[in-house]
C-alpha positions as CSV (number, residue, x, y, z in Angstrom):
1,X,0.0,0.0,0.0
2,X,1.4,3.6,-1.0
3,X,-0.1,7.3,-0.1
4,X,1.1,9.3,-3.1
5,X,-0.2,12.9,-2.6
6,X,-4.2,12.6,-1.9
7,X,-4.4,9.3,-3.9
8,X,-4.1,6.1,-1.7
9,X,-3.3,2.3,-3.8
10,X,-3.5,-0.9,-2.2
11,X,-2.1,-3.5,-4.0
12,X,-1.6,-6.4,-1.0
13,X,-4.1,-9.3,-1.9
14,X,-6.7,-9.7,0.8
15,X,-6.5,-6.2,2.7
16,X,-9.4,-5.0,4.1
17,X,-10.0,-1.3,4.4
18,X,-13.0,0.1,6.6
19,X,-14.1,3.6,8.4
20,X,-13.4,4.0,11.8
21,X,-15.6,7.3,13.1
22,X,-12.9,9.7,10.9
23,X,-10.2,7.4,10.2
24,X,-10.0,5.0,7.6
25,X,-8.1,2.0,8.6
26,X,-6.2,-0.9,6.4
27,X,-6.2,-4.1,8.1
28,X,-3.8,-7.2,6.9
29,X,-5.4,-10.6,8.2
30,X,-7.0,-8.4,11.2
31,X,-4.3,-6.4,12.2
32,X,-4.4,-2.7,11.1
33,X,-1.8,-1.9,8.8
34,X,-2.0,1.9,8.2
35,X,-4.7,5.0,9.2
36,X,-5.4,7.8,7.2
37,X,-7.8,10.8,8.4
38,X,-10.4,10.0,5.7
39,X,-10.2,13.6,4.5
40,X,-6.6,13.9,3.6
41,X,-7.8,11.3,1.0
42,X,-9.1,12.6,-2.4
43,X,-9.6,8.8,-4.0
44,X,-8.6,5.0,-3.5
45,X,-7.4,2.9,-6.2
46,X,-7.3,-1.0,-4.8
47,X,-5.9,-4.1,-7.1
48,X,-7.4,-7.3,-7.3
49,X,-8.6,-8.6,-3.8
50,X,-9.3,-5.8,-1.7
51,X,-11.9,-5.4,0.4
52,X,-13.9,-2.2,1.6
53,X,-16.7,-1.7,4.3
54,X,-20.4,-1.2,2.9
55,X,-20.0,2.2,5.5
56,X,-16.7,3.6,3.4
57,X,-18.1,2.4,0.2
58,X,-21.3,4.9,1.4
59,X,-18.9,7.7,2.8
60,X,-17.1,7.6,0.0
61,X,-19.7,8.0,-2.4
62,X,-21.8,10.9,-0.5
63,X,-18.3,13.1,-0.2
64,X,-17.8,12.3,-3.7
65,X,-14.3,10.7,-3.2
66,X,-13.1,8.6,-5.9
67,X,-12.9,4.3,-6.0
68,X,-11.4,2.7,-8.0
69,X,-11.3,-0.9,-8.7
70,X,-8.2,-2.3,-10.6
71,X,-7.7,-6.3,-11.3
72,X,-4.5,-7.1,-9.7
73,X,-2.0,-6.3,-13.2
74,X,-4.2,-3.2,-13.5
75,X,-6.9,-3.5,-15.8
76,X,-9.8,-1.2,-14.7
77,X,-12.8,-2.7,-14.0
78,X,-14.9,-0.1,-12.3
79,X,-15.1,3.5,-10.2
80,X,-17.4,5.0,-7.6
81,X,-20.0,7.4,-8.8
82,X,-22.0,9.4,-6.3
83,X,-24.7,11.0,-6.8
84,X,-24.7,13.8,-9.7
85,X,-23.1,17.1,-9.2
86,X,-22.5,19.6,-11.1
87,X,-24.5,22.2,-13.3
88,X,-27.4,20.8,-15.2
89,X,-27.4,23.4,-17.6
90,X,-23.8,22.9,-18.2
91,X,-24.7,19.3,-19.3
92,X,-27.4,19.8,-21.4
93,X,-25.3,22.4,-23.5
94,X,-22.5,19.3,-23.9
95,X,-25.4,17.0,-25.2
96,X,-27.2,19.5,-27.4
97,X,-23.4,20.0,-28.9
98,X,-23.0,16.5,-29.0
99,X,-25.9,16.2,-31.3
100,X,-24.6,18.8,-33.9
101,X,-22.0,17.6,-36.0
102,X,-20.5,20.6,-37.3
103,X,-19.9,21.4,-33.5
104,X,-18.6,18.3,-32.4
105,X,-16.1,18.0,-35.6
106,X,-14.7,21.6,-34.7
107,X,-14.1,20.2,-31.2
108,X,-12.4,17.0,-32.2
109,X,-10.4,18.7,-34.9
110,X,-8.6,20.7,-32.0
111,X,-8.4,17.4,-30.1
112,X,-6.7,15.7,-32.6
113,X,-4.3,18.7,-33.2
114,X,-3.2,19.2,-30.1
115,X,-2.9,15.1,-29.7
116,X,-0.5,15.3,-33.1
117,X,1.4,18.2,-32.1
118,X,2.4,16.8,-28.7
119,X,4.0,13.4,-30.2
120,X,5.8,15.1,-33.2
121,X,7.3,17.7,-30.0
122,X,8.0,14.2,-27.8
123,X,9.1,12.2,-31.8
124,X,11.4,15.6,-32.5
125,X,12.8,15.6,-29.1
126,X,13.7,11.9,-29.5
127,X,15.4,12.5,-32.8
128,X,18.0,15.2,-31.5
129,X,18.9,12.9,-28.5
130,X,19.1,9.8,-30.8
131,X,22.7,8.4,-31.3
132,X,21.9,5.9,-34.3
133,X,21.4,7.6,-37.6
134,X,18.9,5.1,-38.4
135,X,16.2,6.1,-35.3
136,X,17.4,9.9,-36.2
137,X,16.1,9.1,-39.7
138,X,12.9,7.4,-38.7
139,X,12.0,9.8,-35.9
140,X,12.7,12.8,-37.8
141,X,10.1,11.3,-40.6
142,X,7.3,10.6,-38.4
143,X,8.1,13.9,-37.1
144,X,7.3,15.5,-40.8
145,X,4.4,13.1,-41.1
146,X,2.7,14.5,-38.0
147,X,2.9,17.9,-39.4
148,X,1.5,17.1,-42.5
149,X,-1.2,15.6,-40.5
150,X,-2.2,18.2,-38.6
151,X,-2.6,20.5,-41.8
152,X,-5.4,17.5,-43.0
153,X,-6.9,17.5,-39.5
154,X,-7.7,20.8,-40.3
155,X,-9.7,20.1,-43.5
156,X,-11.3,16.8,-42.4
157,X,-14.7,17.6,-43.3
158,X,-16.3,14.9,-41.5
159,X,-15.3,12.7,-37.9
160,X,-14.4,9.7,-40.0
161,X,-12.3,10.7,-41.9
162,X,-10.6,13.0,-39.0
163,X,-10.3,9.5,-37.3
164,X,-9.2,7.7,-40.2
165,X,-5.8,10.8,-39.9
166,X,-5.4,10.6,-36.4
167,X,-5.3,6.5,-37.1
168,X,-2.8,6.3,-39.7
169,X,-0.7,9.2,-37.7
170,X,-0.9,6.8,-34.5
171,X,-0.1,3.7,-36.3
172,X,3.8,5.5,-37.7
173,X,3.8,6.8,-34.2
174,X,3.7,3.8,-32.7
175,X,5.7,2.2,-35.6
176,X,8.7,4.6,-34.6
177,X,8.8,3.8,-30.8
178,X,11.1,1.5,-30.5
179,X,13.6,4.1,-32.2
180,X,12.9,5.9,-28.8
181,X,14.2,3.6,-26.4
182,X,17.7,3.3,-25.8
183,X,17.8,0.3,-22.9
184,X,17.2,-3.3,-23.4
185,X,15.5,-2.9,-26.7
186,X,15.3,-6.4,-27.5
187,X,12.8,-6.9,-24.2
188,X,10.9,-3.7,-24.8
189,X,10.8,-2.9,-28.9
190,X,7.0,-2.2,-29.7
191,X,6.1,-4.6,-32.5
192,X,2.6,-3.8,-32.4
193,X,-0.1,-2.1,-30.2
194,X,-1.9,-5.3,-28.1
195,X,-3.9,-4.8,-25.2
196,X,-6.4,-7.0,-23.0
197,X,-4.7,-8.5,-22.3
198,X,-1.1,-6.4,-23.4
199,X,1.2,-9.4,-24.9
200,X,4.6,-7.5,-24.5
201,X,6.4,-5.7,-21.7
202,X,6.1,-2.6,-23.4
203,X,2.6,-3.2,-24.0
204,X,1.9,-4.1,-20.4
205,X,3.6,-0.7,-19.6
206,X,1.6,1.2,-21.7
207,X,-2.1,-0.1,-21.2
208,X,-1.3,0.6,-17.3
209,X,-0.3,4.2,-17.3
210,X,-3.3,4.8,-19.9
211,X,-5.3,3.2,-17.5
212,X,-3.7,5.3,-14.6
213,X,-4.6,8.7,-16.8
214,X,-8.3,7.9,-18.1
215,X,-9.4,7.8,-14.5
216,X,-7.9,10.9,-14.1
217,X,-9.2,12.2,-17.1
218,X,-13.0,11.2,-16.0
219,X,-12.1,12.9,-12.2
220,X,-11.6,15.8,-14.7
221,X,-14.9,15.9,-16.3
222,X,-16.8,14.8,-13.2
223,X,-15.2,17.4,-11.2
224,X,-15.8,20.0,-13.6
225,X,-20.0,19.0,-14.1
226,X,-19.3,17.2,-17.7
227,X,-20.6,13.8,-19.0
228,X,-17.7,11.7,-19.1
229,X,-19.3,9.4,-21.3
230,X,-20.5,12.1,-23.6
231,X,-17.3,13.1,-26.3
232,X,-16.8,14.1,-29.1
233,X,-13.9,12.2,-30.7
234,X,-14.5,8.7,-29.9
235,X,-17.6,6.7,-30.1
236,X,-20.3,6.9,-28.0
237,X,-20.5,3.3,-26.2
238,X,-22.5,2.1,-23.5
239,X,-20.1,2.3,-20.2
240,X,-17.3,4.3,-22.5
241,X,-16.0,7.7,-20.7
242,X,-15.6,8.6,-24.2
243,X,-15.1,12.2,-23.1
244,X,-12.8,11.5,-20.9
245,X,-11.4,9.4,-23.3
246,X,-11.0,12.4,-25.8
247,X,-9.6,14.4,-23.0
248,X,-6.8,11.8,-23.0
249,X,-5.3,12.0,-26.1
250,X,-3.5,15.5,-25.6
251,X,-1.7,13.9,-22.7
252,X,-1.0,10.8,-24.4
253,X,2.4,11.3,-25.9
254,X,3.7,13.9,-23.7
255,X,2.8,12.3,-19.7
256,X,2.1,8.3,-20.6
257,X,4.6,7.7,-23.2
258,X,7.2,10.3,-21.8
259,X,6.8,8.5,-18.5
260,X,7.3,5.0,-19.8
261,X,9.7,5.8,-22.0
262,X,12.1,7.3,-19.1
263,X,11.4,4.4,-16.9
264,X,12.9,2.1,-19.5
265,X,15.9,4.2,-20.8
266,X,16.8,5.0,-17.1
267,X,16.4,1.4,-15.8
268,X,13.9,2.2,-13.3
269,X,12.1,-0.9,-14.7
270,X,13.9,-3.8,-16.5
271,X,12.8,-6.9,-18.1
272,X,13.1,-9.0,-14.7
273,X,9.8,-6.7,-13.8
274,X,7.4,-8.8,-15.5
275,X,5.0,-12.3,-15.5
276,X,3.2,-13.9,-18.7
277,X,0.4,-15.4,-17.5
278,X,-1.2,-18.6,-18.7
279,X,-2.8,-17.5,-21.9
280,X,-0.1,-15.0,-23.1
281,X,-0.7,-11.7,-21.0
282,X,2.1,-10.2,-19.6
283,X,1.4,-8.3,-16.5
284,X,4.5,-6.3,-13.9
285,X,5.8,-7.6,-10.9
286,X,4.8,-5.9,-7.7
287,X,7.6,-4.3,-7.1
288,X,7.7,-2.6,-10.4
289,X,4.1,-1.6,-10.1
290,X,4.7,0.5,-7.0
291,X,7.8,2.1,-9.0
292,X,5.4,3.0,-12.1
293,X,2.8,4.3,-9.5
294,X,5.5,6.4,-7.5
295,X,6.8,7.9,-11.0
296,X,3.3,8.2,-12.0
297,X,2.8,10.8,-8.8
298,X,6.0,12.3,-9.3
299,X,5.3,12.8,-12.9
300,X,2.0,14.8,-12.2
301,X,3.7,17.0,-9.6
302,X,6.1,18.3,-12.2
303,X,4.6,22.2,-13.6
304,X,4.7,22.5,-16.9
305,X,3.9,26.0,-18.8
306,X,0.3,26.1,-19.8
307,X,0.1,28.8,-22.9
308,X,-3.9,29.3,-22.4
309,X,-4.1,30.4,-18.8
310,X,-0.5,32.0,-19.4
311,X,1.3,30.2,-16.1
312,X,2.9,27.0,-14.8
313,X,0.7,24.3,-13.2
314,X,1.2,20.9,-12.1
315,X,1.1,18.3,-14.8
316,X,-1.9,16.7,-12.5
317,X,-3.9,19.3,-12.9
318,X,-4.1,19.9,-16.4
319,X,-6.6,17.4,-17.1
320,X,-8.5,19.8,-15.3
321,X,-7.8,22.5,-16.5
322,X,-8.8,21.3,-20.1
323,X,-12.5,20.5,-18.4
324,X,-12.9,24.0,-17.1
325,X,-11.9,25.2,-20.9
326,X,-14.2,23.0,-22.8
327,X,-17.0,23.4,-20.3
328,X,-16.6,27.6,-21.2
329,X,-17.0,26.9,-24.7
330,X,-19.8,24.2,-24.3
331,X,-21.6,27.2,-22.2
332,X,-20.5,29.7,-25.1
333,X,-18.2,31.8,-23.1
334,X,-15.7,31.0,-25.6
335,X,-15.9,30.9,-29.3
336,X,-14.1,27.3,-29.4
337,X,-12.1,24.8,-27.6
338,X,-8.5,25.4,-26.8
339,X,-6.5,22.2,-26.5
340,X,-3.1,22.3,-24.4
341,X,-0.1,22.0,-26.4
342,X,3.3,21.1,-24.6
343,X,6.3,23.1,-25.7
């Protein structure tokens, strides 16, 4: 179990975590473990087989403290909704805009331009630090390829074939990754993007900081008064945070992959760090879990310059700070979205 700023994970099988008057206490076979005043806590992400008290699970859902339920490897399988805050007006202007295409397209296009931008800045970056000529070469044309990309986002006249852009320019993305890594590439090269279950280490590493962000992402749009299952990018599904989901993207490249990509090339995480499980999946280790989770909170705590509200912020809060922006424009307090673009 780790406290990382207000978020508390459990990851030891068969804790039991329960309110005590103010307190919330994590027992290990009936002996308590650790106690938290329950409002130093802002959310709990568990793994696997934990267990909570009917009377937190309540609390917890009347304050309007997050839960999170992970499997044990970090696959999410379901979060705490209390009951719904927020301004109803503000929600019924993101479902009337939801409804108009020509809306939602102008929306998405600055979604996926602001998603493109970021991983040609993290694919340029790459290519100036890159020591083989070969991964300079690839970088630097997925780098060009992105730009070109953005200029078509620009015209897509419908969503599709907006998706069908962002898609190709994810696919060279991911096609160039491996040129980014520098340490025991023959453990983590990125032959393909696989997930549930991830077949790869890299894989593995990937689908659990995504994971790790698209809760955050949906704390956003909660927090903020937006449907996180409304969006504008991605497809509505039933039980899809497709907002939040949208949200995501401009964070992909420069927090997740950025993150990942440091904890391999610095050897924070190595190819000892990970199972395959019966049937192929490929899950961490405990150990390197709680390092990805303590990089994870680090990560956010580092300001970066946001160019919108003109000032530094944590990189935790810019989730955010993208739902406060999009929920002015839904309102009309803005004449359109403005994405956030890492320099």
């Amino acid at each position: 179990m780790k406290q990382l700023l207000n978020t508390l994970y459990i990851q030891t099988q068969g804790a039991y975590l329960r309110l005590d008057h103010e307190t919330l206490k994590v027992e290990i076979e009936k002996e308590v473990k650790k106690q938290i005043p329950l409002h130093h806590l802002g959310s709990i992400v568990t793994f696997g087989n934990v267990l909570m008290s009917p009377y937190l699970i309540h609390r917890c859902g009347e304050d309007g403290r997050s839960l999170v339920w992970l499997s044990e490897f970090g696959r999410f399988k379901g979060r705490l909704a209390g009951s719904t805050t927020g301004n109803v007006l503000l929600r019924q202007a993101q479902h009337e805009v939801v409804r108009d295409a020509g809306s939602t397209l102008a929306i998405a296009r600055y979604m996926v331009a602001a998603k493109l931008q970021n991983a040609r800045t993290v694919v340029m970056r790459a290519a100036r630090e890159a020591n083989d000529s070969v991964d300079r070469e690839q970088l630097t044309k997925t780098a060009k390829l992105h730009a070109e990309s953005i200029q078509k986002a620009e015209r897509a006249t419908d969503l599709d074939t907006l998706r069908g852009i962002e898609g190709y320019a994810a696919k060279t993305y991911f096609g160039s990754f491996t040129c980014m890594i520098r340490s025991n590439r023959e453990t983590f090269a990125l032959l393909d993007r696989n997930k549930r279950p991830p077949r790869d280490p890299i894989n593995a590493l990937l689908s659990f900081v995504y994971t790790l962000l698209k809760n955050d992402c949906v704390s956003a749009c909660e927090g903020v008064g937006l449907d996180p299952q409304m969006g504008f990018l991605h497809t509505l599904r039933p039980g899809r945070p497709a907002l939040a989901l949208d949200l995501m993207e401009e964070f992909r490249a420069p927090f997740a992959d950025r993150l990942v990509l440091s904890l391999i090339n610095r050897k924070q995480i190595q190819p000892k760090d990970f199972v395959t499980r019966p049937g192929g999946a490929v899950h961490l280790v405990d150990d390197a879990r709680r390092t990805l989770l303590e990089a994870y909170q680090n990560r956010k705590q580092e300001e970066v310059q946001h160019q919108i509200i003109d000032s530094k912020a944590p990189f935790g809060l810019i989730p955010h700070v993208q739902a406060r922006l999009l929920a002015r424009h839904l309102r009309g307090d803005v004449p359109s979205y403005q994405p956030f673009i890492q320099k």
